[in-house]
C-alpha positions as CSV (number, residue, x, y, z in Angstrom):
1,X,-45.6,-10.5,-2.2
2,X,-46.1,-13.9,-0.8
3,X,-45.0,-15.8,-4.1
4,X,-41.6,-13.9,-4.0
5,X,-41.7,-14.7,-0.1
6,X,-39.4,-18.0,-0.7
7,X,-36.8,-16.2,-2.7
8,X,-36.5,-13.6,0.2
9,X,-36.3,-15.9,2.7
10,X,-33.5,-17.8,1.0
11,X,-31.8,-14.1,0.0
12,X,-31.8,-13.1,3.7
13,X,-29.9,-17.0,4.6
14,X,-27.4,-16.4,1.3
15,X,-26.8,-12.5,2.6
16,X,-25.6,-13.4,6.1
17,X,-23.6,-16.5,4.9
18,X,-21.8,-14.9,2.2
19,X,-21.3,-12.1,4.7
20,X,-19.8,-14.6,7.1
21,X,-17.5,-15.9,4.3
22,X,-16.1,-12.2,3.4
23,X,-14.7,-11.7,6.9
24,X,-13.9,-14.7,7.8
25,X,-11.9,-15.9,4.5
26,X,-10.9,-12.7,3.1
27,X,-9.7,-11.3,6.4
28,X,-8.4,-14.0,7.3
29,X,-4.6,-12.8,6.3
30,X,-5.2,-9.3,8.3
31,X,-6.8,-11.0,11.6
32,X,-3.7,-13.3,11.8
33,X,-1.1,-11.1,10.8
34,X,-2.0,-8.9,13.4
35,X,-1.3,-11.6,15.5
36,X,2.2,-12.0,14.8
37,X,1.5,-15.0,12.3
38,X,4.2,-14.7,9.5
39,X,2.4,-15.4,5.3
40,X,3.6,-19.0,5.0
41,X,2.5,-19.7,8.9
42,X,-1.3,-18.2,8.1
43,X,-1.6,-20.9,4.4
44,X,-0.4,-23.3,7.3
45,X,-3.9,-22.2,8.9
46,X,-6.1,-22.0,5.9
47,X,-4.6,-25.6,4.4
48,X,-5.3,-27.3,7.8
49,X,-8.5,-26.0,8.3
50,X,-9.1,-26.1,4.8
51,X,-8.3,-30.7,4.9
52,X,-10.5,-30.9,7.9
53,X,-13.5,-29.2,6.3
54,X,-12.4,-31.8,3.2
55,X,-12.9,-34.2,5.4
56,X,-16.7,-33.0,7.0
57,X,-17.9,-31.9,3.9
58,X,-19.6,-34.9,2.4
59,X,-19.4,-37.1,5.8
60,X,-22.2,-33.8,6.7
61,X,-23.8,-33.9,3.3
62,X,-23.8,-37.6,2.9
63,X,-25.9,-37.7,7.1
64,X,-28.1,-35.1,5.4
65,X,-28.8,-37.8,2.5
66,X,-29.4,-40.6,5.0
67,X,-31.5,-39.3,7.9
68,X,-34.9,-37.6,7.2
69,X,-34.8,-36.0,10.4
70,X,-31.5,-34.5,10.0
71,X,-32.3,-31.8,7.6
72,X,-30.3,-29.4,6.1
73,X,-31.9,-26.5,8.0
74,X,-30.9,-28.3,11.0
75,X,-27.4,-28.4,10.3
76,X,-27.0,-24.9,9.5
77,X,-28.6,-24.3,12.6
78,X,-25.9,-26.2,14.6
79,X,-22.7,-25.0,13.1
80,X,-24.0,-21.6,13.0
81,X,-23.9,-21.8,16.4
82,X,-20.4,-23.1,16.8
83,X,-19.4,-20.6,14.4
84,X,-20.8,-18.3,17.3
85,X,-19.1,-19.5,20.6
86,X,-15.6,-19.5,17.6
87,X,-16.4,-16.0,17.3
88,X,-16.9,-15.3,21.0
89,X,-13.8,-17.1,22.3
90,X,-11.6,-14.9,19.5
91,X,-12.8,-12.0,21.4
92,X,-10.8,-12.9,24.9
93,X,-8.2,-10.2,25.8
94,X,-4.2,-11.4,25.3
95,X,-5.1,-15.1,24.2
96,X,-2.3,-17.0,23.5
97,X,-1.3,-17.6,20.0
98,X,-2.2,-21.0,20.1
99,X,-5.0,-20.7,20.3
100,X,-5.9,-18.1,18.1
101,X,-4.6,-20.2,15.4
102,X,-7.4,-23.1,16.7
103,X,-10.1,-21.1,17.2
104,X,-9.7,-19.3,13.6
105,X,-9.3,-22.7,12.3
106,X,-13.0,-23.5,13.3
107,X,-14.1,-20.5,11.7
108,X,-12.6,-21.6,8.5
109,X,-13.4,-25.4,8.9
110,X,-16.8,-24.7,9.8
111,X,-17.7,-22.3,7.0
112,X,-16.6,-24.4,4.2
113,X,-18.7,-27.1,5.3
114,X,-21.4,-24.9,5.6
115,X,-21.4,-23.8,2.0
116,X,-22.2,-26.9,0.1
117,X,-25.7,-26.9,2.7
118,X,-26.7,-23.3,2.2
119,X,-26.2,-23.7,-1.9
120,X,-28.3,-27.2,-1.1
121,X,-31.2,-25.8,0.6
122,X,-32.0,-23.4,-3.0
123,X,-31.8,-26.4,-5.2
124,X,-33.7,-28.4,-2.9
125,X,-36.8,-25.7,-3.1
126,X,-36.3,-25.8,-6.4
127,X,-36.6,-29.4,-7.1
128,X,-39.8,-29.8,-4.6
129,X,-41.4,-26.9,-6.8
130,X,-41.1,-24.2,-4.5
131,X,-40.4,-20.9,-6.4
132,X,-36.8,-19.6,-5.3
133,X,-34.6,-17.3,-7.9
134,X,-31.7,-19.2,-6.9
135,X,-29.2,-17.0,-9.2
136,X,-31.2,-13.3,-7.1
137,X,-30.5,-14.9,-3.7
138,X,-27.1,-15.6,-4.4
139,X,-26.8,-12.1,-6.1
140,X,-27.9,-10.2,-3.0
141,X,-25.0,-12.8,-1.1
142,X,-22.7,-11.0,-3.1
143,X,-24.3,-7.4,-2.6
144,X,-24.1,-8.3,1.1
145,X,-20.7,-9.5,0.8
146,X,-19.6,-6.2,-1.1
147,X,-21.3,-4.3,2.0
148,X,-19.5,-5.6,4.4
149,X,-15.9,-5.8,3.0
150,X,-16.6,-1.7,2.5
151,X,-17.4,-1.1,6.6
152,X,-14.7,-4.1,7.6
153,X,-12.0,-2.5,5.9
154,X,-13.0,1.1,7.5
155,X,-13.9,-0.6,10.9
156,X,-10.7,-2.3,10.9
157,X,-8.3,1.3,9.5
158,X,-10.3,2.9,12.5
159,X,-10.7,0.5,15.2
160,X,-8.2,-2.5,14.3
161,X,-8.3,-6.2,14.0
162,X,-10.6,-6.5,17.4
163,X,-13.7,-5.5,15.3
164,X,-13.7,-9.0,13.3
165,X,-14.7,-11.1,15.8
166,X,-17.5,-8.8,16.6
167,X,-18.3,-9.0,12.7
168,X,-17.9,-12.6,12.7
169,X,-21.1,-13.0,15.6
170,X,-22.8,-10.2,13.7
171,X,-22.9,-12.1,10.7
172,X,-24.1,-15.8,12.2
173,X,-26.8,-14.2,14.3
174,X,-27.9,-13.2,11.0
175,X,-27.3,-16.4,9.8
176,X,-29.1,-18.4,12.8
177,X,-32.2,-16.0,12.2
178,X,-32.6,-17.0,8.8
179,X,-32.5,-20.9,9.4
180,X,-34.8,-20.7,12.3
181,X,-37.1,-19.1,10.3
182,X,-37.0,-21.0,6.9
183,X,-40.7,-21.8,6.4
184,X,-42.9,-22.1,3.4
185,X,-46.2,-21.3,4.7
186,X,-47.3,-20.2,0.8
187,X,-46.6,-23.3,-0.5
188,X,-48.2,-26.8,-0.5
189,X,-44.9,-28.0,1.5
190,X,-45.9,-26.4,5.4
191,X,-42.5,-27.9,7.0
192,X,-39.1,-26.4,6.9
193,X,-37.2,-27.6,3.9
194,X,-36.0,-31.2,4.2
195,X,-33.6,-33.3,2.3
196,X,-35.1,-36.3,2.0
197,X,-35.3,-37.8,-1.5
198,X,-37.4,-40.7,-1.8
199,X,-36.3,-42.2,-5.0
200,X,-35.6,-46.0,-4.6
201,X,-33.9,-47.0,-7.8
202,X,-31.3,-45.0,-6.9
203,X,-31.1,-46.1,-4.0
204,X,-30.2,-49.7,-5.6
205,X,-28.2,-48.1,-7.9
206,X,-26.0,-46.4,-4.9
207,X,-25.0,-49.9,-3.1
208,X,-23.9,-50.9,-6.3
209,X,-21.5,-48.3,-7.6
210,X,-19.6,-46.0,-5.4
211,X,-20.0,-42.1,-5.9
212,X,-17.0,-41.6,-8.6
213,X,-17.6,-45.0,-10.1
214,X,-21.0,-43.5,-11.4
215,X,-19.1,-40.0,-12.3
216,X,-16.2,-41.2,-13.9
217,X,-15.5,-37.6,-15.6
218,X,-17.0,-35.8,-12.7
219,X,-14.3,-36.6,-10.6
220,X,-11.4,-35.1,-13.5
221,X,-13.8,-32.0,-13.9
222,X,-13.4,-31.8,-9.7
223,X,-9.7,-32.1,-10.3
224,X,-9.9,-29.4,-13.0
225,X,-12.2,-26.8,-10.6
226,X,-10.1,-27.2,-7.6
227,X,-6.9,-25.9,-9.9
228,X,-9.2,-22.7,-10.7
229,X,-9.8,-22.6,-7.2
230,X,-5.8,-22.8,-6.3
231,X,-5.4,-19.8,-8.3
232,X,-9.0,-17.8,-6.7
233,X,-7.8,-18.5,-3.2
234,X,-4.3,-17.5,-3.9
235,X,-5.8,-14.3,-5.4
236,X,-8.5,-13.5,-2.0
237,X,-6.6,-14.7,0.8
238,X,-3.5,-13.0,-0.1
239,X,-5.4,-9.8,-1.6
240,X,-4.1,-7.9,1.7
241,X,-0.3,-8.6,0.6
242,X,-1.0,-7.5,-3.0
243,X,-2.2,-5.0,-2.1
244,X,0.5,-3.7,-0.1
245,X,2.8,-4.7,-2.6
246,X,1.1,-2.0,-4.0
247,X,1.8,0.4,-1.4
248,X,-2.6,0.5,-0.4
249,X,-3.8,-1.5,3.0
250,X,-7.1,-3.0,4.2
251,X,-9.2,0.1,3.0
252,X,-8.0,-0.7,-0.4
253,X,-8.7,-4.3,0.0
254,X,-11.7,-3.5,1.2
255,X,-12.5,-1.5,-1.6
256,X,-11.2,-4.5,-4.7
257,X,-13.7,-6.9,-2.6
258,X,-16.7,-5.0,-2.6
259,X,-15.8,-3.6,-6.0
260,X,-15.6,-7.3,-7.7
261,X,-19.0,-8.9,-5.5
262,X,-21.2,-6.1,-6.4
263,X,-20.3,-6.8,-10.5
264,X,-21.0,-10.4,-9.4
265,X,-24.7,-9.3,-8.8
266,X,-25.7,-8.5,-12.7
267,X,-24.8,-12.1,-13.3
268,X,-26.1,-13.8,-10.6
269,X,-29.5,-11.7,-11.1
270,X,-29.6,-12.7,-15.0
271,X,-28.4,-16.6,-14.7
272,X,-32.2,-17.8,-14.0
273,X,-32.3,-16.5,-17.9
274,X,-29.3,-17.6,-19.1
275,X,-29.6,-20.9,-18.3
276,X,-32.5,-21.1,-19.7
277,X,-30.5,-20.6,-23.4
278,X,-27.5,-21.5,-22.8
279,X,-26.6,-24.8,-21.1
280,X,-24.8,-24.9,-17.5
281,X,-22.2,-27.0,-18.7
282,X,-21.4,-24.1,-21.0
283,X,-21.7,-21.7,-18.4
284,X,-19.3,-23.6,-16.6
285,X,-16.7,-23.9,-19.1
286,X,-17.2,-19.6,-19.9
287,X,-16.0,-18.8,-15.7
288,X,-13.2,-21.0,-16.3
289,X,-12.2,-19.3,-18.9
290,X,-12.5,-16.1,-16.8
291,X,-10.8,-17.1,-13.5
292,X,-7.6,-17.5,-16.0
293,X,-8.3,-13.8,-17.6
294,X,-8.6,-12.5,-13.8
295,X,-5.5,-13.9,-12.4
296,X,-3.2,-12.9,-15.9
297,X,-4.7,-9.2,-15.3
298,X,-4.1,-9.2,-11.7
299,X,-0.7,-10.3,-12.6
300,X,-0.1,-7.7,-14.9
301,X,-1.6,-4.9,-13.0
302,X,0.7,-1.6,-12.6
303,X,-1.2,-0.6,-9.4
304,X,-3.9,-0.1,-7.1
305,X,-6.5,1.0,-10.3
306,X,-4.8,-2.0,-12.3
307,X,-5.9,-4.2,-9.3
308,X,-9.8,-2.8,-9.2
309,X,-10.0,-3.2,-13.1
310,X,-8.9,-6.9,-13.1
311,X,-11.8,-7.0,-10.4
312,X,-14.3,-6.6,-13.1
313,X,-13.2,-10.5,-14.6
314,X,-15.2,-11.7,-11.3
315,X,-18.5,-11.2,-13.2
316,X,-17.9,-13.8,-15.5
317,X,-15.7,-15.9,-13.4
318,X,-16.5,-17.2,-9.8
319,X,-20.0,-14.8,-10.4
320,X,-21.4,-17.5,-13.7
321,X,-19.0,-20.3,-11.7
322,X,-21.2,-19.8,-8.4
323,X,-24.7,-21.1,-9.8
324,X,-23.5,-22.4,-13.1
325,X,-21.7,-25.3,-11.0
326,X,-24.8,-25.8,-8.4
327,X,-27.3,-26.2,-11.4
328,X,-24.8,-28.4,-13.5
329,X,-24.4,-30.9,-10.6
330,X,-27.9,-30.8,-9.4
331,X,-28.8,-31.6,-13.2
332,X,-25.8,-34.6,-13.2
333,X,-26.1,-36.0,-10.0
334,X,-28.8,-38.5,-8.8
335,X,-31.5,-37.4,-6.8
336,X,-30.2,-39.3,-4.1
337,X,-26.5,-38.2,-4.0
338,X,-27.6,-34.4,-5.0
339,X,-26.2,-33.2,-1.4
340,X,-23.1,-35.2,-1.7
341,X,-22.6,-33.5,-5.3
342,X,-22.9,-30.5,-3.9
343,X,-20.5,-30.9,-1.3
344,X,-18.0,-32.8,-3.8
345,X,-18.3,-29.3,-6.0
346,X,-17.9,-27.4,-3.3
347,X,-14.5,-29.3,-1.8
348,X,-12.8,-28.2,-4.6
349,X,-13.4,-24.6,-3.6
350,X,-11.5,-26.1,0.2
351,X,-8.9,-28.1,-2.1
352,X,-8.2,-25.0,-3.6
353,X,-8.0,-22.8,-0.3
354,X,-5.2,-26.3,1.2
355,X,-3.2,-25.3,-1.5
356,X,-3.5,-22.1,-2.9
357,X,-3.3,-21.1,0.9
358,X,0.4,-23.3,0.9
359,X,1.8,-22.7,-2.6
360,X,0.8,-18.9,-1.8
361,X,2.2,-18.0,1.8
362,X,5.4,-19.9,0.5
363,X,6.3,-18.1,-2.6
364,X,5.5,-14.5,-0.9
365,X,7.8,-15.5,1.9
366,X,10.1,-17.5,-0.5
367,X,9.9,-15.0,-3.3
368,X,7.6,-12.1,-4.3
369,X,4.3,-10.7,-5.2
370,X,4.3,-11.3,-8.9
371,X,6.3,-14.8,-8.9
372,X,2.8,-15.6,-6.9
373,X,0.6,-14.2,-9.4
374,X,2.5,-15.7,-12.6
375,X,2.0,-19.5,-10.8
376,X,-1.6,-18.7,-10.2
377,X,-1.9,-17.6,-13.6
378,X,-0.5,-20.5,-14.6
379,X,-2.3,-22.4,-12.3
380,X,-6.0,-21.1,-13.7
381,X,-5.2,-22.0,-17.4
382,X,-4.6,-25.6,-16.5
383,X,-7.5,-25.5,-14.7
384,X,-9.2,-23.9,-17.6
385,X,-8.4,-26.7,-19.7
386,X,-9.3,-29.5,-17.6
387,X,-12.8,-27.8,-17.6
388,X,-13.7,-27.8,-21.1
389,X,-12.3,-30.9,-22.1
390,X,-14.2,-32.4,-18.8
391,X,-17.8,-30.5,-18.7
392,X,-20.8,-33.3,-20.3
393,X,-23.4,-32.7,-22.6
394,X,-26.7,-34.1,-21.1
395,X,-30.3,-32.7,-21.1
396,X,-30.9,-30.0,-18.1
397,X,-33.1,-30.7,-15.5
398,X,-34.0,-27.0,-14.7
C-alpha cells in the first residue's frame, strides 16, 4: 500500500481540482445567467478573467522556478484559499451585479493559474523518482469531475443556482486538504514536493536565450493548441445554451459532462502504457485530430442523444491531449523552465477560453446555435493542422 501511497495522494489533489474546474468553468454560463448576464456579456467575463490568468500564469510558474522556498505546494496552498473567501463572498444575499461579475472573475482567473501547478507537482514526482501514475491521478480527476457535474446539475434543477457557491468551497476545502498534506514519507525525499531544479548549465543557457528563442516551434505548436482550445471552450462553456437549443437544461448538461469525463478515464488510466509505445508527440497530434471530430459531430448532432454520442470523441481528444501535452513538454522543455512550459501549455487552454468565450457569446447572441458550432468546427481543424505540422521528434524522457 505505501508504494501506491504517492499516486493516491496526488489522485486525491487532481480529484478536488478537476472538481473545482467542472463547476466553476462549466457552470459558469448557468451561475451568471441566472444573474441577469446576457451570452455575449458572460464571454465578456470568461475572456477577462481568462487575459488576467494569461498574465499570472508564468509570472506564478516562472517565481516557482526562481525561489526554492516558494514551492509549488505552497502556491496551491494560497490560491486555494482565495478561491475560498471568492466562493464565500458569492454566497451574500442580493449582491449587486457588479460584483458578481468580479468575484466570479477570481474564480475563473484563479483556477487557470492553478492548473499549470497542480499538472506540475505529478511531473515533478516523477522526475525526482518518486512513483506517481500520473495518467490514474488525472483519470480519477476526470471520474471526480463526472461525479460532480451529475449532483450539480440535480442540485441546481432542485435547489437553483445558490448551490454553486456552496460547491465551489466544497471543492477547495478538498483541494487545501490535499496540499497540506502532500508528503512522501515512503520515499527517500521526506519534504513536501519542491521545485527546485538545480541544473546550472541551464541556467547559463537561460540568460542567454529567452524562453521562445530556445522553442522556436514550440511557440507555433502553442498557437496551434490554443485554436483547439477556441473550439473546446466554445463547446463547454456554452454546453448549457446547446443544450437548450435542444429543448434539455442543466440536468442534461449535467448528464453530456459527466458522460464525456468518465470515457476520459480509460485513457487517462492506460497513457502510462501508451506512451511507453507510442511517442507523446504522436499522442498529441491523435487528440487534435479528435477535438476536430468532436466539434463536426456536435455540430451535426440532431438532438439531445446526438449531443451525448459526440461526447464519446472526448476520450481521444482533451482525455490523450490532457497528459500527452504535460509529458511532451516536460520531455522538450529544460529542466529549468519545466514549470514555465507547463504554464505556457497550459495558457493556451486560457487563450482558448478569451476567445472561444468572445467569438462564442457573440455569434449565439448575433446568430444561432449551429453558426457557433460550424466556426468551432472550423476553428478545431486549423488547429488540427498547426499540430501535426508543429509537434517534434526528439527522444522521450519518460
Amino acid at each position: 500500500m505505501r508504494r501506491h501511497a504517492p499516486t493516491v495522494r496526488y489522485a486525491w489533489l487532481q480529484g478536488g481540482f478537476w472538481m473545482s474546474f467542472c463547476i466553476v468553468f462549466n457552470y459558469a454560463g448557468v451561475f451568471l445567467l441566472s444573474k441577469g448576464y446576457s451570452n455575449s456579456e458572460i464571454g465578456i467575463i470568461i475572456a477577462v478573467a481568462g487575459l488576467v490568468s494569461v498574465f499570472l500564469q508564468p509570472l506564478v510558474a516562472g517565481l516557482s522556478d526562481k525561489h526554492r522556498n516558494l514551492t509549488l505546494r505552497r502556491l496551491i496552498l494560497i490560491l486555494s484559499v482565495i478561491m475560498l473567501f471568492a466562493g464565500a463572498l458569492l454566497m451574500i444575499p442580493k449582491l449587486h451585479i457588479l460584483w458578481n461579475a468580479l468575484f466570479y472573475s477570481v474564480l475563473l482567473s484563479v483556477l487557470q493559474v492553478l492548473t499549470p501547478l497542480v499538472n506540475a507537482v505529478g511531473m515533478e514526482c516523477i522526475n525526482r523518482g518518486i512513483s506517481v501514475n500520473f495518467g490514474f491521478a488525472r483519470g480519477i480527476g476526470s471520474v471526480s469531475y463526472a461525479l460532480i457535474s451529475f449532483l450539480a446539475g440535480e442540485m441546481i434543477e432542485r435547489f437553483s443556482t445558490t448551490v454553486i457557491p456552496f460547491l465551489v468551497i466544497f471543492c477547495y476545502l478538498l483541494v487545501f486538504a490535499a496540499a497540506y498534506t502532500f508528503y512522501f514519507s515512503d520515499s527517500s525525499e521526506k519534504q513536501p514536493v519542491q521545485n527546485n531544479e538545480e541544473l546550472e548549465k541551464d541556467t547559463v543557457t537561460d540568460k542567454k536565450n529567452s524562453f521562445f528563442t530556445s522553442y522556436r516551434r514550440f511557440f507555433i505548436l502553442l498557437i496551434g493548441i490554443s485554436f483547439l482550445f477556441i473550439c473546446h471552450n466554445m463547446l463547454n462553456n456554452y454546453l448549457f445554451q446547446i443544450m437548450t437549443y435542444h429543448n434539455g437544461g442543466s440536468r442534461e448538461m449535467g448528464i453530456a459532462a459527466a458522460i464525456s469525463a468518465v470515457l476520459e478515464l480509460p485513457t487517462m488510466i492506460a497513457f502510462s502504457f501508451m506512451v511507453r509505445k507510442v511517442s507523446s508527440g504522436v499522442l498529441l497530434k491523435i487528440s487534435g485530430l479528435f477535438f476536430t471530430l468532436k466539434a463536426f459531430f456536435t455540430f451535426t448532432a440532431a438532438g439531445i442523444i446526438g449531443i451525448y454520442m459526440a461526447q464519446a470523441a472526448q476520450m481521444f481528444g482533451f482525455a490523450l491531449f490532457v497528459p500527452a501535452s504535460v509529458y511532451y513538454t516536460n520531455s522538450l522543455i529544460r529542466p529549468s523552465d519545466r514549470a514555465k512550459g507547463q504554464a505556457f501549455m497550459t495558457a493556451t487552454n486560457t487563450v482558448g477560453s478569451v476567445l472561444g468565450s468572445l467569438l462564442g457569446g457573440f455569434l449565439i447572441d448575433s446568430g444561432d446555435i449551429p453558426a457557433m458550432l460550424l466556426a468551432a468546427t472550423v476553428i478545431a481543424a486549423v488547429g488540427t493542422v498547426l499540430v501535426f505540422i508543429c509537434t517534434e521528434k526528439f527522444p522521450e524522457n519518460q
